[in-house]
N, C-alpha and C positions, 0 to 999 in steps of 0.2 A: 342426191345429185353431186357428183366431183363436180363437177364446173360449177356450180353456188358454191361449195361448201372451199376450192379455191379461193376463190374471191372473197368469201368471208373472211375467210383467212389474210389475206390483202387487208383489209381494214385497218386494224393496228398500225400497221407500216405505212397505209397510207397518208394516215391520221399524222404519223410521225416526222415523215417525210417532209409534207405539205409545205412551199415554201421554201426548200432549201437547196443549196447549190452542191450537186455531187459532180465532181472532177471525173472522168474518165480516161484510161492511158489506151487506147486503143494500138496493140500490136501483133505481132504472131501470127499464125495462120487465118487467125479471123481478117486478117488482112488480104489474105492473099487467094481464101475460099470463097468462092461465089455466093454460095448458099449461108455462109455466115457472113460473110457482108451485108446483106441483104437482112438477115436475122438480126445485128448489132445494128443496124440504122433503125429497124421497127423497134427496137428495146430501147434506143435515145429517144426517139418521138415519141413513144408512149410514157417514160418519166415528165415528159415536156407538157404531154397531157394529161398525166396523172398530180400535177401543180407541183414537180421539184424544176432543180432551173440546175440541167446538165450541160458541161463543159468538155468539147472534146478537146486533149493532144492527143497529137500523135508523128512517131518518127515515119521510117519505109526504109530499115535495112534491107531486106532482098530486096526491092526495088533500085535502093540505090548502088547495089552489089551488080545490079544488071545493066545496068546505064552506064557505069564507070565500065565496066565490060566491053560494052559495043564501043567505047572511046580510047579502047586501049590501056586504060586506067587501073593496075595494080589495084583489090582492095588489100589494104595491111591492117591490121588490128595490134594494138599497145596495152597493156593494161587493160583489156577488155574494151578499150576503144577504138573506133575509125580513126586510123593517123589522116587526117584531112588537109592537103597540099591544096594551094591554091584554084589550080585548075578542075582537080576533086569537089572542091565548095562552088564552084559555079555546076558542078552534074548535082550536088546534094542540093541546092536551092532551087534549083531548075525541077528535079523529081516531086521533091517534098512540097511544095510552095504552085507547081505547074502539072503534079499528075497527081500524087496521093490524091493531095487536099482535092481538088477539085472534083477527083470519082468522088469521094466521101459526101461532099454537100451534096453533090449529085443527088449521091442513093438518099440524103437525109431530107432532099426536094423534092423529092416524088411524093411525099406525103405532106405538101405546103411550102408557103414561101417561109421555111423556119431560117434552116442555116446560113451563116456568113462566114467565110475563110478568112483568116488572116493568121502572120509569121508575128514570131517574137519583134522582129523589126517593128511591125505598123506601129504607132503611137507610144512608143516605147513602152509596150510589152514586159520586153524582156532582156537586161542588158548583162552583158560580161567580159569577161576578160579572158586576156587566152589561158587554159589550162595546161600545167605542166604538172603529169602526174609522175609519181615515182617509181621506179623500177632498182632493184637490189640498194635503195637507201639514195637514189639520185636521181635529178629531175629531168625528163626526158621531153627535147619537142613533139608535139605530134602534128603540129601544124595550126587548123584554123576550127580547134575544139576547143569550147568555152565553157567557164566557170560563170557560173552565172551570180551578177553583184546586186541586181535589183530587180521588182517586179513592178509594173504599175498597169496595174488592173483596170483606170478609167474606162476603157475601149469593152476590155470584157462585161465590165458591169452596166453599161450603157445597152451593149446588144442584149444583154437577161434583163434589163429594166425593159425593155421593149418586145419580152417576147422571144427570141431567137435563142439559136443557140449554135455559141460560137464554136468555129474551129480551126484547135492554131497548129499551127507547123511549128518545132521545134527546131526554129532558127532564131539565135539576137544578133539584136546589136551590139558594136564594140563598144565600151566606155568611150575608150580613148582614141582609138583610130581608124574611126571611118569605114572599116571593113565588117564584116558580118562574121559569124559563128556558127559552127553546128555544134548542136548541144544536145545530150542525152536525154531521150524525151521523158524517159523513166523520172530522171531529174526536175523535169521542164512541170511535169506533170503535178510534182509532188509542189515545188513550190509556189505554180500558181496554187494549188490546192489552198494552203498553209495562208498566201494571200489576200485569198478571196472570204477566208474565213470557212472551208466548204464542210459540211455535213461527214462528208465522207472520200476518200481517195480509194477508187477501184482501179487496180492496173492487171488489164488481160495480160493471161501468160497460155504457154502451151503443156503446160502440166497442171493439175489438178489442185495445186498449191503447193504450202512448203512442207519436206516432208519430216516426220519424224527422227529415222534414222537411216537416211539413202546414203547408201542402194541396200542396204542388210532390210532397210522395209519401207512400203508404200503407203503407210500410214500417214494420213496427213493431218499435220494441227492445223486446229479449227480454229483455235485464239489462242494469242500470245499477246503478255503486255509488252511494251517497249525495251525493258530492261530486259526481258527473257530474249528476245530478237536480239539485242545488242550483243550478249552472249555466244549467241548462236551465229552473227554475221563470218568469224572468221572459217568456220566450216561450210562455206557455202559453196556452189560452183557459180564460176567467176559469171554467167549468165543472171544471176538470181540475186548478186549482190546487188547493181544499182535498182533493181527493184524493190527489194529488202530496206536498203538504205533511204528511199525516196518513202517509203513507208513508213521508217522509222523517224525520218526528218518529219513528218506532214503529222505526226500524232504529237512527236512533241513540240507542236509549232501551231497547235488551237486547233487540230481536226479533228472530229470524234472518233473518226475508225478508217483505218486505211484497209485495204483487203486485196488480193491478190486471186484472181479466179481461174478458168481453165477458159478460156476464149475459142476452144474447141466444141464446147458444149453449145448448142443453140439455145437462145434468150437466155444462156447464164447470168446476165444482169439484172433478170427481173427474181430470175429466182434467189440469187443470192440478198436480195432490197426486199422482195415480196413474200417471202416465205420463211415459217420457223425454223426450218433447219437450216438455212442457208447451204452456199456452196463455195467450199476452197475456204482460204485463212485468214480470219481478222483479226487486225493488230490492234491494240485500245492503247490509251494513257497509261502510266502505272498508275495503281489506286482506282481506275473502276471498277466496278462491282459490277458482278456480271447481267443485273438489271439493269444497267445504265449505258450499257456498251453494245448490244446486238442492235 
């Protein structure tokens, strides 16, 4: 029977699993597909029920590309990021904070009173500072994009001591002035990860992982340790870096495996958790051995 001989297979993982906090980056078309939205809230609830204690972030770049649109609102990108003007960070916390988040408990409340929404803001979360990144060796404003200085997980870990399973919008607080931030959920993702202490950091993508040698091929590695990543970050495309890097932050900062999947696949997340072959790319520590890292 496939379906026993599945679920057999399940076991190990299960076994392994059991108890522990896997961070989730939820973005890309699973966002924006019916049918895998729908597919990515049964694969969160079913970890919830299979005894791991999953965390979602998540940003809403086309969503906030669409908002800022019907407002008249220029999006510009810096560095790979949202240049975020004032007026911009009131459509980015208004989206993310008042439309994302709230379909997503939605869909993750249909299956019980699990989810609870909340921003880097609520309880301090998530705090930073404004980010000035660099461009040809000098530092450029982009507005109300943050660098994130602190994490304080209370809030997270209260709603996984009780059962739920939290979901943040990748917005903080300022350190210093009172205003708010948008922050790169890719980011946001990896250091609650790192935080929380978590198992594992999964960030949906819309490609199949990282590849070997794109575009000359579609090959894609399956594991790299950190130091191999690290090597390979300056060849990436600028889309893949803060993913890469949030990866590379979160394994060397006490996560077992960071992984990076195709969010285009439906329940990619059980298969890549539940199954031997897994799918897309895991990044381990340097020094695991490859028994100690799948």
């Amino acid at each position: 029977m496939p379906k026993a001989q599945t679920l057999i297979e399940a076991l190990p993982w299960l076994t392994r699993h059991h108890g522990r906090t896997v961070v989730i980056k939820f973005g890309g078309n699973a966002m924006i597909d019916e049918e895998l939205k729908s597919a990515f809230a049964q694969d969160v609830v079913f970890l919830r029920h299979a005894g791991l204690r999953p965390v979602v972030v998540h940003g809403g770049g086309p969503q906030i590309s669409a908002a800022l649109d019907r407002h008249g609102i220029p999006s510009e990108f810096k560095a790979g990021l949202r240049v975020t003007s004032e007026d911009a960070m009131d459509v980015v916390r208004m989206v993310l904070a008042g439309q994302v988040q709230r379909e997503l408990v939605g869909l993750l409340n249909r299956h019980g009173p699990l989810a609870v929404g909340l921003t880097g803001e609520d309880a301090h979360t998530i705090t930073a500072v404004r980010h000035r990144p660099e461009i040809d060796g000098r530092p450029v404003d982009i507005g109300r994009v943050g660098e994130i200085t602190r994490i304080d997980t209370g809030a997270i870990e209260a709603l996984l001591a009780d059962g739920r399973i939290p979901v943040v919008s990748s917005i903080a607080r300022s350190q210093d002035d009172g205003h708010v931030y948008n922050v790169n959920a890719d980011t946001a993702a990896a250091a609650l990860a790192a935080a929380l202490g978590a198992e594992t950091l999964m960030v949906l993508t819309d490609v199949e992982g990282l590849y070997e040698d794109w575009p000359d091929s579609d090959e894609v590695i399956s594991r790299l340790t950190a130091s191999q990543l690290e090597k390979l970050l300056p060849e990436l495309s600028s889309g893949m870096v803060p993913k890469m890097e949030g990866c590379l932050f979160a394994v060397r900062n006490g996560v077992r495996t960071a992984r990076v999947i195709d969010g285009r696949v439906q329940h990619s997340i059980l298969l890549e958790i539940f199954t031997d072959e897994g799918i897309g790319t895991m990044v381990v520590p340097d020094g695991s051995d490859q028994g100690d890292a799948v």
